[in-house]
Every structure is written in C-alpha cells, then in structure tokens.
C-alpha atoms as one frame of an Amber mdcrd trajectory, in Angstrom:
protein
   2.409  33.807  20.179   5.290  31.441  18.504   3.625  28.626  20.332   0.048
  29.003  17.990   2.302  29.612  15.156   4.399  25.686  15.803   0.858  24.370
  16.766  -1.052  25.602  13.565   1.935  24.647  10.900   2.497  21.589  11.788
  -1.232  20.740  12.227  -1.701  22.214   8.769   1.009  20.042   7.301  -0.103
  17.119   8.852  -4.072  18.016   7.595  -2.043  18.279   4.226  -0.321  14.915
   4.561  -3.120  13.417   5.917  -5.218  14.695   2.238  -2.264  13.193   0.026
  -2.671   9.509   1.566  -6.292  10.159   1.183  -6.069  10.986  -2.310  -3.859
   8.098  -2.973  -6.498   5.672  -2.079  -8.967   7.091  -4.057  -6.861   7.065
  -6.998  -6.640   3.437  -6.519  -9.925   2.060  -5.370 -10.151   0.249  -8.880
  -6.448  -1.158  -8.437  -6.966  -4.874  -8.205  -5.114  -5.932  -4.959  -4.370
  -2.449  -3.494  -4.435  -2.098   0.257  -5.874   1.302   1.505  -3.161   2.919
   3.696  -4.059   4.654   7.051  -3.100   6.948   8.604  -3.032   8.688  11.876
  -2.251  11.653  14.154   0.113  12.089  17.050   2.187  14.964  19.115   5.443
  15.407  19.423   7.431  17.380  21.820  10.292  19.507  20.059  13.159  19.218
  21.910  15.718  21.507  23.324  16.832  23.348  26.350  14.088  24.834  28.842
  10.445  23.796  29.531   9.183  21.808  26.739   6.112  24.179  25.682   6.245
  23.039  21.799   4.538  20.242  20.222   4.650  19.540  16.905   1.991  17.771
  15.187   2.744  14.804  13.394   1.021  12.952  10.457   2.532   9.131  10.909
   1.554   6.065   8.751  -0.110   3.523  10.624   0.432   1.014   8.535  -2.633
  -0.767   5.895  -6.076  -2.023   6.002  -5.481  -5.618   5.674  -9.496  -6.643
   5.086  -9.835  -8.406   1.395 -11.584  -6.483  -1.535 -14.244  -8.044  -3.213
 -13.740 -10.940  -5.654 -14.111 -10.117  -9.224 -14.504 -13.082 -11.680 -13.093
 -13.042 -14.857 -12.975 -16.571 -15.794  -9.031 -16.073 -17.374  -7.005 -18.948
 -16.715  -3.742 -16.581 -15.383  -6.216 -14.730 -12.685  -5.929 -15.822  -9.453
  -6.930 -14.178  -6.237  -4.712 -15.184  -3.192  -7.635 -16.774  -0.428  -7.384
 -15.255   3.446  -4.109 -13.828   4.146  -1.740 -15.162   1.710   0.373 -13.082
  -0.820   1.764 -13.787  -4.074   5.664 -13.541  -4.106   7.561 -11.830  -6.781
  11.024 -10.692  -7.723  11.036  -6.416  -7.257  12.739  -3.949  -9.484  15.378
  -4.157  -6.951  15.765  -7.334  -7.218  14.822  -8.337  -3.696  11.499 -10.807
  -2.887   8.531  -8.975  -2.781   4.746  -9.184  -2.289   1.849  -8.476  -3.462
  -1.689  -9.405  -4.066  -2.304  -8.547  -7.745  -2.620 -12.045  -9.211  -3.688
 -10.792 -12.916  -0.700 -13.108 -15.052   0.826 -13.086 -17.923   3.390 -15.297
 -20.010   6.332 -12.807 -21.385   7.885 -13.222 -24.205  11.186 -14.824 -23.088
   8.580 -17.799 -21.792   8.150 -16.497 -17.633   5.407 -16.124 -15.474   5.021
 -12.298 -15.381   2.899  -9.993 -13.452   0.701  -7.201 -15.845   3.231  -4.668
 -14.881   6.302  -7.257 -16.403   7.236  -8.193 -12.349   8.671 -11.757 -11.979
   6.345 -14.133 -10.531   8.506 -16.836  -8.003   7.725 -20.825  -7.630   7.530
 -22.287  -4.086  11.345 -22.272  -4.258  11.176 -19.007  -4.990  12.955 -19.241
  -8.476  11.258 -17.696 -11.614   8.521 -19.983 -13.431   9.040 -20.787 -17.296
   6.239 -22.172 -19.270   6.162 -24.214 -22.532   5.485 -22.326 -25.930   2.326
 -22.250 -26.995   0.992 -23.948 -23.742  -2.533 -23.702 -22.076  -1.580 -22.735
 -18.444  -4.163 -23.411 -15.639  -3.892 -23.248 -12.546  -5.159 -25.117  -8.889
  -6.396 -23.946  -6.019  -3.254 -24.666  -4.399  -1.481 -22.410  -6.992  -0.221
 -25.759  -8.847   0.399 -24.885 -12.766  -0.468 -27.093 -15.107   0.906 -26.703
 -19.087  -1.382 -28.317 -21.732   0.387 -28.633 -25.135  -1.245 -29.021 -28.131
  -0.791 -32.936 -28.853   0.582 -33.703 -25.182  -0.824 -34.538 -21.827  -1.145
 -31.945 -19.315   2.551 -31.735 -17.000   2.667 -29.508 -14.258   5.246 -26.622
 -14.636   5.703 -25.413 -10.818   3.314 -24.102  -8.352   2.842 -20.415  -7.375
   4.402 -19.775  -4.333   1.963 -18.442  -1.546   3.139 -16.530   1.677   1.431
 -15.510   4.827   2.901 -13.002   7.088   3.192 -13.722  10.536   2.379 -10.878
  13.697   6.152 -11.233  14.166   7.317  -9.941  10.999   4.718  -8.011   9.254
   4.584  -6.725   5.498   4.922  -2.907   5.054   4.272  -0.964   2.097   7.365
   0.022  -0.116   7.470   3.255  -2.298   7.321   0.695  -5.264   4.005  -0.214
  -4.267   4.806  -3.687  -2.992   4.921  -4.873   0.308   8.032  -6.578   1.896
   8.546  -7.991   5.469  10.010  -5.553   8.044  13.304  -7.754   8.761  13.733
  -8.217   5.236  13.727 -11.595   5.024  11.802 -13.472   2.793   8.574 -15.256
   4.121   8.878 -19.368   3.311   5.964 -21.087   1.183   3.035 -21.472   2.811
   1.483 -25.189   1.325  -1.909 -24.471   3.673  -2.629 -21.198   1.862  -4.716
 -21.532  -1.512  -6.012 -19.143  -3.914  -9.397 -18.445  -6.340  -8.731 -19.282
  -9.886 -10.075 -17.160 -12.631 -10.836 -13.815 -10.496  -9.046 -11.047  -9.373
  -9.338  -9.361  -5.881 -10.485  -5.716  -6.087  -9.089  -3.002  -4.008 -10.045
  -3.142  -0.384 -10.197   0.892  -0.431 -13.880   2.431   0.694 -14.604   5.169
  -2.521 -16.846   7.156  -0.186 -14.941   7.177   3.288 -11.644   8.902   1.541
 -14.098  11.341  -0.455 -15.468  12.390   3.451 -12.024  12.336   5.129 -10.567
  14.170   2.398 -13.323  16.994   2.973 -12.309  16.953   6.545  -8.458  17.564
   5.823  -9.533  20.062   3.691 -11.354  21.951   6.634  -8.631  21.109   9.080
  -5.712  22.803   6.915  -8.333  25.782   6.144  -8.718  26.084  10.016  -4.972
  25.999  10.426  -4.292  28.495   8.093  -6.893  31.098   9.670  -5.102  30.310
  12.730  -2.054  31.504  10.715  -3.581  34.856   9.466  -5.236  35.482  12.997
  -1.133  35.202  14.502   0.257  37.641  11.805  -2.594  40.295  12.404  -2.179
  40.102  16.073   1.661  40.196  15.544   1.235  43.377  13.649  -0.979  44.883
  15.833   0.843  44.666  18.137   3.546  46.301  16.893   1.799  49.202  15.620
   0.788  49.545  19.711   4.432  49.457  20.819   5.379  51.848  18.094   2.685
  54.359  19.302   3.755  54.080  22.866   7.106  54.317  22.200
C-alpha cells in the first residue's frame, strides 16, 4: 500500500509544482521580454537497499521557450527590441553580467544608461554607458547611441552591447529573473546581431495554453489526492478486519 502512497505524493507535488510555473507565466504574459518557462515530468527511482519498487515523481524545469513575442511599437527613442537571438547585457544586483531582453531604457539620474527596473545597461566593452545632460539619445539598428545636444552636432556615446548565446553555453533563468550563461562566463559582443528601435518585444508566453494546463494540474493534484483518501480508508479498513479477527 506504501507504494500508492510514494506514487500519489509525489505526483501530487509535482501536479502542484507543475501549477506554480504555470501561474508564473500567466502572471507575466504582459512582461515585455519575458520567456515562458517549461516544464516537464520525469521518474525517479528512490534509492536504497532491496528491489527498487519506489519511484518518485519529479517536476524538473526544462529550461524556456526561446520563440520571440510580438513586437510592440512605441516610437520612444530608449525602446529597443533585440532582433533574432540576441540579448541585451546588463550588470545584475549581484554584480555579475547578466541578460535579458527587456530593452525599455532609461537615463538615471547620476547620467547612466539604466534599465526601467534601475539595472545597469553595459557598452560592447561591457562597461556602464554615461550620457550627456540634457541630451537627445537615439539609437541604430546596430545598438550605436547617438547624443544630440542642444547647440551641438550629434556624437556617438557607445553602442549597446548585443550577445547571442551559443548551443555550447546556453542562458538559464536566474531567481532574479535574468538569464546568465551556464559556465558563467560572460558571452563577447556580438557586432552581426542588431536590434528594432522604438518598440519593445512582448512576452513570448501563450495567455490561453497556461489557463488550460493550469486546469489540468488542477485535476491531476485532485486525482492524486483521491488516491490519497482511497489509501487511508483502505488502511483503516483494514485494520478494523485484523482487529476483528484477532
């Protein structure tokens, strides 16, 4: 009887898991830039001495949908939305190069290129960008910034710097919300990649696919959970039988 009891906890926790990443993506699919995570299941054998007769299941993270959300024009000269594969860098909370492909901009007040949520954005040498007071900042395709002061040509001011990941060192998804490589080691500048000027990319995450997985979790941990009841009722039962016989 133990061995319904392993198989329907875990496969309710994992049903349980599985709703939280769900709900996550929903909460986001307005996020500019966010990248729905997936998700998947898969057994695992508990181990110990004798036959191996328990499996746990396990919810694991597979990882992100990597397709592009839809472009959103805004026609504001710090939007940009990173073309193909290519991520904006920036400097994390931790202090470490990070990625990301939010590209709404701001100027802060000490005079850097910030992200809306105050992250530092980094130049193709991957040192912070400072812009001219009271400058016009636009920027190229290539990610190129250009200052206009009032009474002064236009001077460029650095270039954004743009990063694609390669199949041998892939980004993963950091509890911050950003995505880093998995060695650790910052990505170089990519000069091929370019970028969309004046929009912002919009989250990648389909609205109506979480809403109907997260209705199936729901009926998966319910259906674990009766499994659960049925066990105890069977387990006392049966112990009202041995009582009367004994």
């Amino acid at each position: 009887m133990d061995r319904l009891i392993y198989t329907a906890m875990t496969g309710a926790n994992a049903a349980a898991h599985r709703q939280a990443v769900l709900a996550n993506n929903l909460a986001n699919a307005s996020t500019n830039g966010f990248r729905a995570e997936m998700a998947s299941f898969r057994s695992v054998p508990i181990q110990g001495d004798g036959s191996k007769t328990r499996v746990f299941a396990l919810e694991a993270t597979s990882g992100y949908l990597d397709t592009p959300g839809p472009v959103q024009r805004t026609g504001r000269n710090l939007d940009a939305m990173a073309a193909g594969n290519a991520w904006f860098a920036v400097q994390g909370l931790d202090g470490v190069e990070a990625y990301t492909r939010m590209g709404s901009f701001q100027v802060s007040p000490a005079g850097q290129l910030v992200t809306s949520t105050g992250l530092t954005v980094l130049s193709d040498g991957g040192a912070p960008i400072d812009v001219p007071p009271n400058a016009e900042i636009t920027m190229g395709s290539d990610g190129t910034l250009t200052a206009k002061q009032p009474g002064q040509p236009p001077a460029a001011v650095g270039r954004l710097k743009l990063a694609t990941p390669t199949p041998e060192d892939p980004l993963r998804r950091g509890d911050d919300g950003l995505f880093r490589t998995t060695t650790g080691a910052p990505m170089p500048n990519d000069a091929n990649a370019r970028m969309l000027a004046g929009a912002l990319e919009g989250s990648n995450v389909n609205p109506v696919a979480s809403m109907v997985g997260m209705i199936a979790a729901s009926r998966q941990f319910e259906q674990q959970m009766r499994l659960l009841q049925t066990t105890e009722t069977n387990d006392k039962t049966a112990s009202r039988l041995l009582n009367i016989n004994g």
